[in-house]
N, CA, C and O atoms as a CHARMM CRD file, in Angstrom:
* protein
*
  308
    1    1 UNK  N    127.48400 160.64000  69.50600 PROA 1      0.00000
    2    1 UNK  CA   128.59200 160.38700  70.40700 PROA 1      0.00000
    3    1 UNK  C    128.16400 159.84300  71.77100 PROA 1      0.00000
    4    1 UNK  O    128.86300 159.29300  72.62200 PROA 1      0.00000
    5    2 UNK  N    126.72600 160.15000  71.78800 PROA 2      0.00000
    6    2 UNK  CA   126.09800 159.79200  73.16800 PROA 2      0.00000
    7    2 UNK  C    126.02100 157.91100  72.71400 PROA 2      0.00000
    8    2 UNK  O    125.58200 157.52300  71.63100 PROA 2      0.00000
    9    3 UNK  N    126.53400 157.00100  73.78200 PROA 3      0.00000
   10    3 UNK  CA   126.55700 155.33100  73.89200 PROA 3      0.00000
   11    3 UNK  C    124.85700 156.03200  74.14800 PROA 3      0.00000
   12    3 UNK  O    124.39500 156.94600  74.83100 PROA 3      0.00000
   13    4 UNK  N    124.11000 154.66200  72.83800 PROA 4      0.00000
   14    4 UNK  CA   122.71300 154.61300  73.05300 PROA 4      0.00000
   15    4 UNK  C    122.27800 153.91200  74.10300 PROA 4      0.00000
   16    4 UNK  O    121.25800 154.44600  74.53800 PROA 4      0.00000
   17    5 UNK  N    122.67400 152.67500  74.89600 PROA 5      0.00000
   18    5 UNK  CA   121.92100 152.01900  76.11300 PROA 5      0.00000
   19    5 UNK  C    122.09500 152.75800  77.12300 PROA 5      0.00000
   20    5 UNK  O    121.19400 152.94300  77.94100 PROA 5      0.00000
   21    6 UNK  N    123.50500 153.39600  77.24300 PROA 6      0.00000
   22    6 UNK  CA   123.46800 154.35600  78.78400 PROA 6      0.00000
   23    6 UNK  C    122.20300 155.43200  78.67100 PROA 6      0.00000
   24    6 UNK  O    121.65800 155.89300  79.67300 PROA 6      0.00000
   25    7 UNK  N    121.85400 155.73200  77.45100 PROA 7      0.00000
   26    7 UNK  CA   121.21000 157.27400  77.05000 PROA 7      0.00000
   27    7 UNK  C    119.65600 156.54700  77.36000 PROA 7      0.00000
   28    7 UNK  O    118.77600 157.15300  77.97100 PROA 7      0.00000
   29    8 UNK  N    119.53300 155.50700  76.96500 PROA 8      0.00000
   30    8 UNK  CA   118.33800 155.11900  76.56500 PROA 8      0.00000
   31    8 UNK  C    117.69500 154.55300  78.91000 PROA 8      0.00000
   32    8 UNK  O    116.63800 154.65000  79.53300 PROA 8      0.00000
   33    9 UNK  N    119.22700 154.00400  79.28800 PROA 9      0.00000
   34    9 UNK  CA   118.70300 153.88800  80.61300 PROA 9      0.00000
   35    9 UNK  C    118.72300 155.33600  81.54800 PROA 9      0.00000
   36    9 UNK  O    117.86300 155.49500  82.41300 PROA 9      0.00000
   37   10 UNK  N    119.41700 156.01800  81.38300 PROA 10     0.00000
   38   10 UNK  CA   119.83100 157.65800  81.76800 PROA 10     0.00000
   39   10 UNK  C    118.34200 157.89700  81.46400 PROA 10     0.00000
   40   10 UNK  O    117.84100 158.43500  82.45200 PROA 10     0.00000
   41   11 UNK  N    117.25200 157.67300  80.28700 PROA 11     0.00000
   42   11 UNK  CA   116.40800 158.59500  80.26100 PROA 11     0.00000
   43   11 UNK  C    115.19900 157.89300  81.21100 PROA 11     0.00000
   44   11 UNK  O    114.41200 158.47700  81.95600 PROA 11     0.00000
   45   12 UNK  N    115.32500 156.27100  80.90600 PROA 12     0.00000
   46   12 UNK  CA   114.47300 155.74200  82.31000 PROA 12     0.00000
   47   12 UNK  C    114.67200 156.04700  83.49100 PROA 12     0.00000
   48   12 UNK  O    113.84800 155.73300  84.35000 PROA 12     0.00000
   49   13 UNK  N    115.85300 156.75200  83.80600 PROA 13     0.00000
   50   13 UNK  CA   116.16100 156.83900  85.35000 PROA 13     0.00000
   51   13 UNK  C    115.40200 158.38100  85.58900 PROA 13     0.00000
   52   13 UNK  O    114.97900 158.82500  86.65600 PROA 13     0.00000
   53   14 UNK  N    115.37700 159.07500  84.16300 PROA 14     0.00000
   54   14 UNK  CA   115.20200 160.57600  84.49500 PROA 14     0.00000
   55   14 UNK  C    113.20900 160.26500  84.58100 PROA 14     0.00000
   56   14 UNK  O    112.54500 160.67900  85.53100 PROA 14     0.00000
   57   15 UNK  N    112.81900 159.77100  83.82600 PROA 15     0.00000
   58   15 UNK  CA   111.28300 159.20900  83.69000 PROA 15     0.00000
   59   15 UNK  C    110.24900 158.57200  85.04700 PROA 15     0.00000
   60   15 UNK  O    109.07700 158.76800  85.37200 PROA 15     0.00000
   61   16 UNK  N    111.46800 157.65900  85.64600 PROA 16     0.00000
   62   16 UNK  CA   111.17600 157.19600  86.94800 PROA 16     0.00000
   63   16 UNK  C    110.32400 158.38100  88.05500 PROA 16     0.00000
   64   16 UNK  O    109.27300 158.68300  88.62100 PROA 16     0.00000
   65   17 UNK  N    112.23300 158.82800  87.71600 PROA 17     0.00000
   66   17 UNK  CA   111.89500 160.40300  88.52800 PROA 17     0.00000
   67   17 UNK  C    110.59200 161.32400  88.86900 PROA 17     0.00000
   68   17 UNK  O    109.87900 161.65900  89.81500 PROA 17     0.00000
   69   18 UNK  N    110.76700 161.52100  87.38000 PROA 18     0.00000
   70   18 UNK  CA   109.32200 162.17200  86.82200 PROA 18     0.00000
   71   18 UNK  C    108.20900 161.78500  87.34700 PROA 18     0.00000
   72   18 UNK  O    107.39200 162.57300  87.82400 PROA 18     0.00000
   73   19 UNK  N    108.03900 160.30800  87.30800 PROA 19     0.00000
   74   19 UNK  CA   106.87400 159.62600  87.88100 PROA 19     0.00000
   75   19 UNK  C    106.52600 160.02700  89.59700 PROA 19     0.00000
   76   19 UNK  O    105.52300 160.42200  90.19200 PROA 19     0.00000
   77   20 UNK  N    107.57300 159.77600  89.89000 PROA 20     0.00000
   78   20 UNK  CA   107.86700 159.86600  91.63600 PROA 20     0.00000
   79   20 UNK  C    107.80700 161.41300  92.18400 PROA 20     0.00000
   80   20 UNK  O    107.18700 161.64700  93.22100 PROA 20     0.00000
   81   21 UNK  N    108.37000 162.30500  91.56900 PROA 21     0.00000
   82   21 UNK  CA   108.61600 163.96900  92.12700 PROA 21     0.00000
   83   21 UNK  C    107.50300 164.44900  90.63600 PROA 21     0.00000
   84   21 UNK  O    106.89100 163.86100  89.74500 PROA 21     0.00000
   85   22 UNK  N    107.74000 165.82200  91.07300 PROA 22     0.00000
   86   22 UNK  CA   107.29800 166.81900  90.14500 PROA 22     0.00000
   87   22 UNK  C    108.46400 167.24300  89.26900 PROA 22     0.00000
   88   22 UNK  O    109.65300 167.11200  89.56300 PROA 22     0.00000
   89   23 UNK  N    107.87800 167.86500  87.95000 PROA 23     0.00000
   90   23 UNK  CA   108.98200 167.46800  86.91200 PROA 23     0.00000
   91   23 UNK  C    110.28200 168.43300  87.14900 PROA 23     0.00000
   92   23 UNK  O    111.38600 168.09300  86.72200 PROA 23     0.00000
   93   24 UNK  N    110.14800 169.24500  87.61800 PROA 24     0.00000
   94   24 UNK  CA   110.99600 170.46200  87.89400 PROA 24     0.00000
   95   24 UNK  C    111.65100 170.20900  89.35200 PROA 24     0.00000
   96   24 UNK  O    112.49500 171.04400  89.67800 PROA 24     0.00000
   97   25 UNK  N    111.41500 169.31000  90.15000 PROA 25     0.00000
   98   25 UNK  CA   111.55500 169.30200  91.44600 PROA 25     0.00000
   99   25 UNK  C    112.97100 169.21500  91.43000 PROA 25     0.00000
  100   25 UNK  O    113.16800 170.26100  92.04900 PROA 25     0.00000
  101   26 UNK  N    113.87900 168.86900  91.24900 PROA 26     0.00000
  102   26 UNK  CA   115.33700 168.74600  91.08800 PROA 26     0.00000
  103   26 UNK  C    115.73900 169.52800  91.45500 PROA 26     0.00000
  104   26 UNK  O    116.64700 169.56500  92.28500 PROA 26     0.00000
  105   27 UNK  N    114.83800 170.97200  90.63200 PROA 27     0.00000
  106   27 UNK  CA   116.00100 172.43100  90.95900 PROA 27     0.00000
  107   27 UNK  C    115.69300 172.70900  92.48600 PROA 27     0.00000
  108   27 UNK  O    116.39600 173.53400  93.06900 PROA 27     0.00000
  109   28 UNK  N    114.81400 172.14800  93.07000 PROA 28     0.00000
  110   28 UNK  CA   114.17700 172.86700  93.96100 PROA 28     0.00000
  111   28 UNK  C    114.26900 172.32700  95.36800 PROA 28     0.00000
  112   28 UNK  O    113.51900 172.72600  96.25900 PROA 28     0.00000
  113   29 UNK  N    115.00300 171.60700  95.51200 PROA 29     0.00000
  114   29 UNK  CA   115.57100 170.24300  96.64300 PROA 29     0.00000
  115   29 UNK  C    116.35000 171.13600  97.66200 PROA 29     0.00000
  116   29 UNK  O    117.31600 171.79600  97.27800 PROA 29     0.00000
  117   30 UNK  N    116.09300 171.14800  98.46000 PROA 30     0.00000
  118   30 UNK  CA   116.99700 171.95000  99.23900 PROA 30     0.00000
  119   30 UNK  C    118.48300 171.09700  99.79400 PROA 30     0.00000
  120   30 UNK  O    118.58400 169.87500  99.90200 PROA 30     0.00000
  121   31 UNK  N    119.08800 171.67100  99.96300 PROA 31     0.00000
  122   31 UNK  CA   120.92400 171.28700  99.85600 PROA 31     0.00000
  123   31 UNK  C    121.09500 170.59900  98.63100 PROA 31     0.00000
  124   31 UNK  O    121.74100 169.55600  98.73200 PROA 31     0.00000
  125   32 UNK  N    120.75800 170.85000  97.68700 PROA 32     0.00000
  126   32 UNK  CA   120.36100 170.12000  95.91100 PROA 32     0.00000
  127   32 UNK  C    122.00700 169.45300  96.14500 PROA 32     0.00000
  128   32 UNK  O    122.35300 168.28700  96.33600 PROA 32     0.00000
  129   33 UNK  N    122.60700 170.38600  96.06700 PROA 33     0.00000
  130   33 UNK  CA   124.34700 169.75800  95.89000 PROA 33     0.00000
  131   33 UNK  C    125.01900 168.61900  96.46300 PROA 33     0.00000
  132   33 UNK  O    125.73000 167.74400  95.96900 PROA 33     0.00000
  133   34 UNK  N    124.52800 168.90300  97.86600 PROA 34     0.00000
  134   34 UNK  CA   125.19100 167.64300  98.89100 PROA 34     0.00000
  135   34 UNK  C    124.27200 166.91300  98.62000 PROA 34     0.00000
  136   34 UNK  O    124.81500 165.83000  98.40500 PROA 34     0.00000
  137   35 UNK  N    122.83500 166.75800  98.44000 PROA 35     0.00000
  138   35 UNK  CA   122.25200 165.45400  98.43400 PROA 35     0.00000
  139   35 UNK  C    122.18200 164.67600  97.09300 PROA 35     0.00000
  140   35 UNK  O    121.62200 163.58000  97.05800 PROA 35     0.00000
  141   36 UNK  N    122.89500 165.38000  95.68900 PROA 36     0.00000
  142   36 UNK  CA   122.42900 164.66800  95.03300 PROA 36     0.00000
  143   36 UNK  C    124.41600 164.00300  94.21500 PROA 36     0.00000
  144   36 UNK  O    124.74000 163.30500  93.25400 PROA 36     0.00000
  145   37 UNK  N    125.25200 164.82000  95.40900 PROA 37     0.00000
  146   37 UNK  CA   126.61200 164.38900  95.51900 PROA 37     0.00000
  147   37 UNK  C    126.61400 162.61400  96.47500 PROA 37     0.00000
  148   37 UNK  O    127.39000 161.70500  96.17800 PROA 37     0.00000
  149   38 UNK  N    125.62800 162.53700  97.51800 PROA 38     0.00000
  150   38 UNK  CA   125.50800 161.48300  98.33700 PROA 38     0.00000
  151   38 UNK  C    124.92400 160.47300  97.52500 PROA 38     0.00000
  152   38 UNK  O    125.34700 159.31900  97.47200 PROA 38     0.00000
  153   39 UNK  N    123.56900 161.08300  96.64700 PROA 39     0.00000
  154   39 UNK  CA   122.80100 160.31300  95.43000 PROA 39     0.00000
  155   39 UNK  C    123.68900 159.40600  94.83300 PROA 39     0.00000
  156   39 UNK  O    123.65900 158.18700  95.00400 PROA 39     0.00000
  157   40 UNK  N    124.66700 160.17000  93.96200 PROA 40     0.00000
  158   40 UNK  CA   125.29000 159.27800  93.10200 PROA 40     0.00000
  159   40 UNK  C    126.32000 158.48900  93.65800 PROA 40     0.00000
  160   40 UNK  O    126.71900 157.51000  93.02700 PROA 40     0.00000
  161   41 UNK  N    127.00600 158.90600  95.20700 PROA 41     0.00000
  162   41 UNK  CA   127.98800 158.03900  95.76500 PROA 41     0.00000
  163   41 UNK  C    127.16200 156.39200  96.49500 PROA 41     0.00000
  164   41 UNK  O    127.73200 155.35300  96.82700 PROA 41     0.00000
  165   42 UNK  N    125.85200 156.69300  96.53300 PROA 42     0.00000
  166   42 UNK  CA   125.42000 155.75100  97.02700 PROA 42     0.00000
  167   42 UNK  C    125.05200 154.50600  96.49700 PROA 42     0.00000
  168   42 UNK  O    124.91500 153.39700  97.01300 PROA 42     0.00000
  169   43 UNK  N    124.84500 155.17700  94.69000 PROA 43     0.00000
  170   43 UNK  CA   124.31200 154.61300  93.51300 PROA 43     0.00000
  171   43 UNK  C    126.21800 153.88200  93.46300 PROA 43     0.00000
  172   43 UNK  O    126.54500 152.70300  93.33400 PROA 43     0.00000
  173   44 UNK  N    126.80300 154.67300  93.56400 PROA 44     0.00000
  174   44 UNK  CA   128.32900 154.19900  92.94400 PROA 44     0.00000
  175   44 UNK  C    128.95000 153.12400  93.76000 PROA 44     0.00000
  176   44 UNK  O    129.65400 152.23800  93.27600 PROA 44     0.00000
  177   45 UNK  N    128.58800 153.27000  95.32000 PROA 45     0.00000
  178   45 UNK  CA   128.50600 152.44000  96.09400 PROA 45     0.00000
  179   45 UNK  C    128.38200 150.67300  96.25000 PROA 45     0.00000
  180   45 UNK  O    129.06900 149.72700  96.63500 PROA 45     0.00000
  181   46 UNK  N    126.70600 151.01500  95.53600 PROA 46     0.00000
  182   46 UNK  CA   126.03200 149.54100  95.65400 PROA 46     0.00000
  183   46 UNK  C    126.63700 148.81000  94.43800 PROA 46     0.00000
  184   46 UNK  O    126.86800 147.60200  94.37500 PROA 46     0.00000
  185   47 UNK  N    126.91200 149.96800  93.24200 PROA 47     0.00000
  186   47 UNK  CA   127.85100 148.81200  92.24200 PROA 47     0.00000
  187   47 UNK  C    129.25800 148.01700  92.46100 PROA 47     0.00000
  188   47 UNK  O    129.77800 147.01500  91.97100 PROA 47     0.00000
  189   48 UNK  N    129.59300 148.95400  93.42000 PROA 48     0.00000
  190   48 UNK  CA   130.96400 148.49200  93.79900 PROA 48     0.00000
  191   48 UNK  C    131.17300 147.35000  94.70300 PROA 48     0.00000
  192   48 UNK  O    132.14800 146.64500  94.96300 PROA 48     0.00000
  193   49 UNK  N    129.40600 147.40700  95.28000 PROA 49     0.00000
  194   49 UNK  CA   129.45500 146.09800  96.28200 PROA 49     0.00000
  195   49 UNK  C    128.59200 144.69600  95.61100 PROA 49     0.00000
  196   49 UNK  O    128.24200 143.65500  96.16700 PROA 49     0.00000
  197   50 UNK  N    128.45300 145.08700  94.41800 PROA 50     0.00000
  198   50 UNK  CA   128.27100 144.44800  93.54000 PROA 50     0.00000
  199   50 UNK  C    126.87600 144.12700  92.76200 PROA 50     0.00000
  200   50 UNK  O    126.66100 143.33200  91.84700 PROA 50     0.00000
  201   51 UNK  N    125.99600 145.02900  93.44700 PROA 51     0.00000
  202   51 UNK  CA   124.66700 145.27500  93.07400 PROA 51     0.00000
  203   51 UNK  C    124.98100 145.97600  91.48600 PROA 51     0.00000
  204   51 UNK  O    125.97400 146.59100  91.10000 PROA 51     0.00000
  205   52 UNK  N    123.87500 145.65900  90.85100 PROA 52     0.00000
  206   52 UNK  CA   123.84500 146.21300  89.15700 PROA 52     0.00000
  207   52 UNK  C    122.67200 147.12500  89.42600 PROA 52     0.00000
  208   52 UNK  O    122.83800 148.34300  89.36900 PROA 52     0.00000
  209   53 UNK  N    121.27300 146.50200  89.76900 PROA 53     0.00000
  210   53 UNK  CA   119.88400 147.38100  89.87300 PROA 53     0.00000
  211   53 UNK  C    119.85100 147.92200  90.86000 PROA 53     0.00000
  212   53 UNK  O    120.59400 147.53500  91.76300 PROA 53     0.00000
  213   54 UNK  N    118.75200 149.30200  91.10800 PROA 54     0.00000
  214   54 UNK  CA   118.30600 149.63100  92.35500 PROA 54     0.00000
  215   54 UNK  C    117.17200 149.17100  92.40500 PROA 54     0.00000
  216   54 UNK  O    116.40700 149.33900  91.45500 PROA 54     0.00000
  217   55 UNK  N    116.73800 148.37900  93.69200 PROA 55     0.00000
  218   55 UNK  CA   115.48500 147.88600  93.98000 PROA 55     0.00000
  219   55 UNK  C    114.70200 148.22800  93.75700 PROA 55     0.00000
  220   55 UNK  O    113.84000 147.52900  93.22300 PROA 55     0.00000
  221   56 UNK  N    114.49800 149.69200  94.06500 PROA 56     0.00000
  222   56 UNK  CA   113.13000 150.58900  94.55200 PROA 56     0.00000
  223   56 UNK  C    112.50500 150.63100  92.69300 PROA 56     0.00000
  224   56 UNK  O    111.33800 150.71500  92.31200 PROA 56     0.00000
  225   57 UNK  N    113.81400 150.53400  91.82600 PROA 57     0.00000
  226   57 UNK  CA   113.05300 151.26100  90.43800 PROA 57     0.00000
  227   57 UNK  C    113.55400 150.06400  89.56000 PROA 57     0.00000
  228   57 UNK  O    113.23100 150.12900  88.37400 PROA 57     0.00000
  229   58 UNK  N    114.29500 148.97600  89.95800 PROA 58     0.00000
  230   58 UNK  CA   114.79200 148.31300  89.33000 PROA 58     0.00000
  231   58 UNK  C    115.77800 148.81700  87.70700 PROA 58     0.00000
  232   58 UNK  O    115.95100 148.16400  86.67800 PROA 58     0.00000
  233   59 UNK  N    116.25600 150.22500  88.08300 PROA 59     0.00000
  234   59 UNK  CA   117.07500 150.20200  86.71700 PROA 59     0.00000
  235   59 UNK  C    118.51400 150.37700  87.22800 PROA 59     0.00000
  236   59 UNK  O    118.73800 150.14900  88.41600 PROA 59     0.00000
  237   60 UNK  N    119.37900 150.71800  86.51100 PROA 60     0.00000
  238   60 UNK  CA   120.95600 150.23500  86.47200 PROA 60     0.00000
  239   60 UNK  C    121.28100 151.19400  87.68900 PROA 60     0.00000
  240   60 UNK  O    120.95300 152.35600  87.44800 PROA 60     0.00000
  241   61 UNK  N    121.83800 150.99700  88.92200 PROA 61     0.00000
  242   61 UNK  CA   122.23600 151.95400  89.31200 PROA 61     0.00000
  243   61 UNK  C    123.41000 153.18800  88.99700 PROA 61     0.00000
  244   61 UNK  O    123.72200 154.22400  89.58300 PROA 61     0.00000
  245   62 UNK  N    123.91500 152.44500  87.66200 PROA 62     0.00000
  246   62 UNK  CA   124.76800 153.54000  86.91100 PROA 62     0.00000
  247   62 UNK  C    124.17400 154.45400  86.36200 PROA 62     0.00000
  248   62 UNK  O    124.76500 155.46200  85.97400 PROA 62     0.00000
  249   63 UNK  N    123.15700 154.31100  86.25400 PROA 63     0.00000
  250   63 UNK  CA   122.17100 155.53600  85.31400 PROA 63     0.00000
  251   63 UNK  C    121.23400 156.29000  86.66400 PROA 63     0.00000
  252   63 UNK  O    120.60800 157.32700  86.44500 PROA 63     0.00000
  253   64 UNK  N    121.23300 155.80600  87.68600 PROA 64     0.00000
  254   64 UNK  CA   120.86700 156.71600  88.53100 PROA 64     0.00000
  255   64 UNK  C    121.65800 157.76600  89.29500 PROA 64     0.00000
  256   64 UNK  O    121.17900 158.78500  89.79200 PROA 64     0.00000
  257   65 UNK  N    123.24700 157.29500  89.33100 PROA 65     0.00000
  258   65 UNK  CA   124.47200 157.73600  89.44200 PROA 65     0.00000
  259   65 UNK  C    124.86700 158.89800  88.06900 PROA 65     0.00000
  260   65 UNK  O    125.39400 159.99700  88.23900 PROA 65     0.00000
  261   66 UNK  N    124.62500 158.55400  87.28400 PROA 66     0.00000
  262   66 UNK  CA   124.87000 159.59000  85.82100 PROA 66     0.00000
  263   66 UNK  C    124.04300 160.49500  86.06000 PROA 66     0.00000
  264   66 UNK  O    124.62300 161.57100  85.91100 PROA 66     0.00000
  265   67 UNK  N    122.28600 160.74100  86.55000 PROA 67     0.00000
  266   67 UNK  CA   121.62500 161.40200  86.70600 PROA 67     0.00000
  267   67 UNK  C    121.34400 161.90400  87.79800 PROA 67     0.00000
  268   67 UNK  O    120.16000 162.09400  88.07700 PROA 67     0.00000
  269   68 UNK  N    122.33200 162.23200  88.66100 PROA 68     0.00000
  270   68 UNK  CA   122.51400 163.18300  90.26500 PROA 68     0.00000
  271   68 UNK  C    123.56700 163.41000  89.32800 PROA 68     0.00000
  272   68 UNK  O    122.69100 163.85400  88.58700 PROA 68     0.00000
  273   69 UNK  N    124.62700 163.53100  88.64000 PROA 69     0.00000
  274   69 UNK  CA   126.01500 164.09200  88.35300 PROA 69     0.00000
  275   69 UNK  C    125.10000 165.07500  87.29500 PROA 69     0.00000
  276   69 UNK  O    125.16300 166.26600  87.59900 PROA 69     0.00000
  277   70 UNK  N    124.53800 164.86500  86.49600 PROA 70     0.00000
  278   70 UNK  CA   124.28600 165.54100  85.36800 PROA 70     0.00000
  279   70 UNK  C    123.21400 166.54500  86.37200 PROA 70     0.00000
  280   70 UNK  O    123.42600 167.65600  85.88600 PROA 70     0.00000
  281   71 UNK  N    122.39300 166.70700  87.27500 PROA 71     0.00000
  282   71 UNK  CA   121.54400 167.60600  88.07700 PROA 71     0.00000
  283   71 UNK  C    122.78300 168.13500  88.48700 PROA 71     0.00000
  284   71 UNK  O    123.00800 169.14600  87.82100 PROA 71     0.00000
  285   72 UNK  N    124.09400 167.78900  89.65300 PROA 72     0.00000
  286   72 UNK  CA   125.09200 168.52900  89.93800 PROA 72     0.00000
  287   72 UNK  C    125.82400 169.46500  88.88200 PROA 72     0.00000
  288   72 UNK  O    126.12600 170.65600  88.95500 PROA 72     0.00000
  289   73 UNK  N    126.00400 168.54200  87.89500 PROA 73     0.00000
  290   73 UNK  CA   126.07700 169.83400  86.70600 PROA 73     0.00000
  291   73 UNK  C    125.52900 171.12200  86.30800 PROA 73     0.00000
  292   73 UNK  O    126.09100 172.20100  86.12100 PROA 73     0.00000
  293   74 UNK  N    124.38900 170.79500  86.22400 PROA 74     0.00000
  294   74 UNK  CA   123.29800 171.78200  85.86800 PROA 74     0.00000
  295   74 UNK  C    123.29200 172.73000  86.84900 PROA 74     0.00000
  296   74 UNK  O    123.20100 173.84200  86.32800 PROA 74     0.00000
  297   75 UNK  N    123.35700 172.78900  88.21200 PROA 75     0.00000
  298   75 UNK  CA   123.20800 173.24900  89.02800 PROA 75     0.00000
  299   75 UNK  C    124.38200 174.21700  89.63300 PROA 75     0.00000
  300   75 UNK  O    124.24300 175.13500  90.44100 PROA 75     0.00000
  301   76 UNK  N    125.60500 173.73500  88.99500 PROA 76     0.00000
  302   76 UNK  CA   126.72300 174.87700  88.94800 PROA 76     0.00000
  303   76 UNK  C    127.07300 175.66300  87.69000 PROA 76     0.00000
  304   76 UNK  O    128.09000 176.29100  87.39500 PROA 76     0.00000
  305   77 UNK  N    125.73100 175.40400  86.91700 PROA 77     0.00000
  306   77 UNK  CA   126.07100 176.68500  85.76300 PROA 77     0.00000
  307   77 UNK  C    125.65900 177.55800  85.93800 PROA 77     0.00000
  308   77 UNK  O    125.85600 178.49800  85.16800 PROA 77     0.00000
């Protein structure tokens, strides 16, 4: 039920990550909520202004936006 290209860029965006922080670092961000609520508005942002990639990692900024919502998730269970 999971669309395979969002899943398949969702997991490059989570991999990036990985590369850049420590693998667990997510939980451990301090104000985790507000910053990773700003994360995805910023990601939601640049699409709206008509950007597709983020520079810094070059992948979709929708999948960097899916992956601050899905950490905000996690983080209110």
């Amino acid at each position: 039920l999971i669309p395979p290209h969002a899943l398949e860029e969702v997991a490059r965006a989570l991999t990036y990550g990985k590369s850049k922080y420590s693998r667990e670092n997510w939980k451990m961000l301090e104000d985790a909520e507000n910053r990773y609520f700003a994360a995805a508005q910023r990601h939601l942002w640049a699409i709206r202004r008509g950007e597709t990639h983020d520079p810094e990692s070059g992948l979709h900024h929708t999948a960097h936006a899916i992956v601050s919502m899905m950490f905000l998730y996690e983080l209110k269970q």
